[in-house]
N, C-alpha and C positions, 0 to 999 in steps of 0.2 A: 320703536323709540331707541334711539343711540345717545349713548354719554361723550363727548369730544376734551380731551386734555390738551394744552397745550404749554411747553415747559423749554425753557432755552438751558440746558442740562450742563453747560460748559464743561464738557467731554464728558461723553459718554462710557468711554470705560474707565474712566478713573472716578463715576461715580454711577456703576454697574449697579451695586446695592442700593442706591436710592431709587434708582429707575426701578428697579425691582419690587422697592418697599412701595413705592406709588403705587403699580399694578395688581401686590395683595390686597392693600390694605382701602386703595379707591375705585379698583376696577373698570376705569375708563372703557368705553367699545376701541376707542382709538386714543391715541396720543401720538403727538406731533411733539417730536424734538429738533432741535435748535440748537449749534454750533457745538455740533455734535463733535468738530475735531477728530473725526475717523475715516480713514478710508472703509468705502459700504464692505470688504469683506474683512473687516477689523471688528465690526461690529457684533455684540457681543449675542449673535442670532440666538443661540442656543436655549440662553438663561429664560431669554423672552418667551421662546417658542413652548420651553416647559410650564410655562405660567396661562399658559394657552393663547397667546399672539402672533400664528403663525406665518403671519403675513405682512411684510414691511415690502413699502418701496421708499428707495433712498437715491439720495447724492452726497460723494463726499471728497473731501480731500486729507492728506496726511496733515494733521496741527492746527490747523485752520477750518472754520465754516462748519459747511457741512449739515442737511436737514435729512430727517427718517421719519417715515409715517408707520407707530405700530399699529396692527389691528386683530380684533379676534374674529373682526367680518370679513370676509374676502373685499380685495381688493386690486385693481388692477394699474400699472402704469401709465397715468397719463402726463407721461414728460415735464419740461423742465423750460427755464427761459434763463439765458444769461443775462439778467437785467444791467444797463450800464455795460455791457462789453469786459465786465470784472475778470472775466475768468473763474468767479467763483463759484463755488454750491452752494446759493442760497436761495432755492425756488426748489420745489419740489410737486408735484400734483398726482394725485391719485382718484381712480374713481369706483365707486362703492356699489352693489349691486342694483340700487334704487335709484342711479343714475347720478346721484349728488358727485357733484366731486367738491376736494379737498384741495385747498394752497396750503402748503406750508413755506411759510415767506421768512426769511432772517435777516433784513433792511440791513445797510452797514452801521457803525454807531457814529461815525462822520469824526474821529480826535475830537481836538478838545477846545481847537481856537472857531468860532461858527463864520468864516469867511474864505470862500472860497477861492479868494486870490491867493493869500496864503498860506490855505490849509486843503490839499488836492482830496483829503479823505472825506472833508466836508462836501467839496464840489462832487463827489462819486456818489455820495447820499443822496443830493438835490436831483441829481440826473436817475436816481434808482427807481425815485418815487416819481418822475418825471414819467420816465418809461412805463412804468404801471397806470398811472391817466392815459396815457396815451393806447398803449394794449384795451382797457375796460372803453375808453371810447372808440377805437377800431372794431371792437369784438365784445358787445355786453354779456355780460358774464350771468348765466340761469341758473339756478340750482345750485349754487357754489357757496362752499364757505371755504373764510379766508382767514387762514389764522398763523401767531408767530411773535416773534419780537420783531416788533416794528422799529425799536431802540427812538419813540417820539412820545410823550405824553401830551396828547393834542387838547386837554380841557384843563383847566385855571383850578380845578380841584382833580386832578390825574397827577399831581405834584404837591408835595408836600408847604411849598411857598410860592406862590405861581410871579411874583413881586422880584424875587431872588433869582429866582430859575433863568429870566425872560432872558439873559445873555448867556446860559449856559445850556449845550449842545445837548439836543432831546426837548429841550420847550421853547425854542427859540421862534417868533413869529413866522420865520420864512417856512421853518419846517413847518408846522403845525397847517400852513396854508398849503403845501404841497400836497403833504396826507388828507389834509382834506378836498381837495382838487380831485386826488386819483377817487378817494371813497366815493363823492359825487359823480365822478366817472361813469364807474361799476355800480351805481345807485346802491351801494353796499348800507348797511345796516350794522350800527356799531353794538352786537346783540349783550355784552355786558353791561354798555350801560342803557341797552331798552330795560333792562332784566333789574339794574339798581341805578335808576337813576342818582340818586342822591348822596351828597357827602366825599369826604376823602376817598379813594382807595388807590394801592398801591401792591406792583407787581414784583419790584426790582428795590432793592436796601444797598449799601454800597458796602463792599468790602473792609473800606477801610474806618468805618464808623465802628467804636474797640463797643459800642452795645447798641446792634442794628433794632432794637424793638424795642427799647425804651427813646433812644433817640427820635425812631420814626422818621427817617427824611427820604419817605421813600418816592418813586417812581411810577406808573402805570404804562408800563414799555410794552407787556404785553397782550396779545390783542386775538380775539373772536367777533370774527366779523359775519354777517351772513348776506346774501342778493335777498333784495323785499321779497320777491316772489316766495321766500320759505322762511325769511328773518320771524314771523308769526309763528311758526312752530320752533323757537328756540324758547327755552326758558330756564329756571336752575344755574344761572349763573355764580358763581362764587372764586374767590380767590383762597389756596389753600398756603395761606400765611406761615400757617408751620412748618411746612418743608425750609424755611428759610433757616428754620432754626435745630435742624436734624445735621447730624455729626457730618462735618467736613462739604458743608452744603454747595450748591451753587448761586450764588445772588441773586437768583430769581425763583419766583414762587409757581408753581403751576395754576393755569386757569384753565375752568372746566363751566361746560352750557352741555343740555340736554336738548335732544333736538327730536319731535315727534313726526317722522318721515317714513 
């Protein structure tokens, strides 16, 4: 059995000591970082490897993007895909002694107006998730899990108002129907909510809310997915809300599934 985290850490060394405090105090086997904002030999190997994670494969760029897979189990590089022709690092894959391998995926967050004629960050999202249907229909995807900020809350309860949301970028119909295109793709398995089906939950709190937990208007941007063929042995899902509220945070919380492989 392996534990999997997955955390969009909006830089990674400028919040070293969170990544750090996750690793004592929840022990992941793996954890998957997100917009990381590092070049991979910026990254802060050391800290990790003393904690006993001696193993990352990464992509990165200097300010921007940027995804790392840590692990305490060996792991090996299995590349990467420029989804959209971005130029950027947000795909990473790795594969585990037991054959599984890992995505670690960071979707664009598409700005803030949801139409593509006049917002081209939006039209680079449609085509990211475009490209990933298209890949899981080319190449079904076995043994894989897929985890990340998706930056899309694809269920009417993944949002804190699903009524309010529907024109605002992350819950917007077209998305929601893209991400669900590609899932269906990859016959992927959305293992957080086999694990809690019911009720609100949320991954992502916004910045600029002056009290992100009593307000609550939060997001479910981020995501553990698994292929059916092994989505049955995931279980243990949870979101760990508190990190939200740990000194000098990152707006998003980590999510963690156990996987018995």
């Amino acid at each position: 059995m392996f534990t999997l985290a997955t955390w969009n850490i909006n830089s990674v060394r400028l919040r070293e000591g969170l990544v750090a405090r996750l690793l004592k105090e929840e022990a992941p086997d793996v954890l998957c970082l997100q917009e990381c904002k590092s070049p991979v030999d910026k990254i802060p190997t050391e800290m990790f490897s003393q904690l006993g994670y001696h193993h990352m494969v990464a992509r990165g760029q200097k300010g921007y993007n940027g995804v790392a897979i840590l692990s305490r189990l060996p792991i090996t590089d299995a590349g990467d895909r420029d989804y959209a022709k971005l130029g950027h690092a947000r795909h990473v894959a790795a594969r585990m002694e037991n054959g599984v391998v890992i995505h670690n995926m960071y979707i664009p967050a598409g700005g803030d107006v949801p139409d593509r004629e006049v917002n081209e960050k939006f039209g680079q999202k449609l085509d990211f998730v475009s490209e990933m249907r298209d890949v899981f229909h080319a190449d079904r995807p076995a043994r894989s899990i897929m985890v990340g900020d998706f930056n899309i809350a694809p269920r009417e309860d993944d949002v804190w108002s699903h009524k309010k949301l529907l024109k605002i970028v992350s819950h917007t119909p077209i998305e929601v129907e893209h991400l669900l295109a590609a899932q269906d793709a990859g016959d992927w398995v959305d293992v957080t909510r086999k694990d809690i089906p019911e009720g609100q939950l949320y991954s992502w709190w916004s910045y600029r809310a002056r009290d992100w937990d009593v307000a609550d208007k939060g997001r479910r941007l981020d995501h553990i997915w698994a292929t059916s063929d092994i989505a049955n042995a995931a279980h243990g899902s949870r979101i760990l809300r508190d990190a939200r509220g740990w000194e000098k945070p990152s707006d998003h919380a980590p999510v963690f599934a156990s996987f018995d492989l």
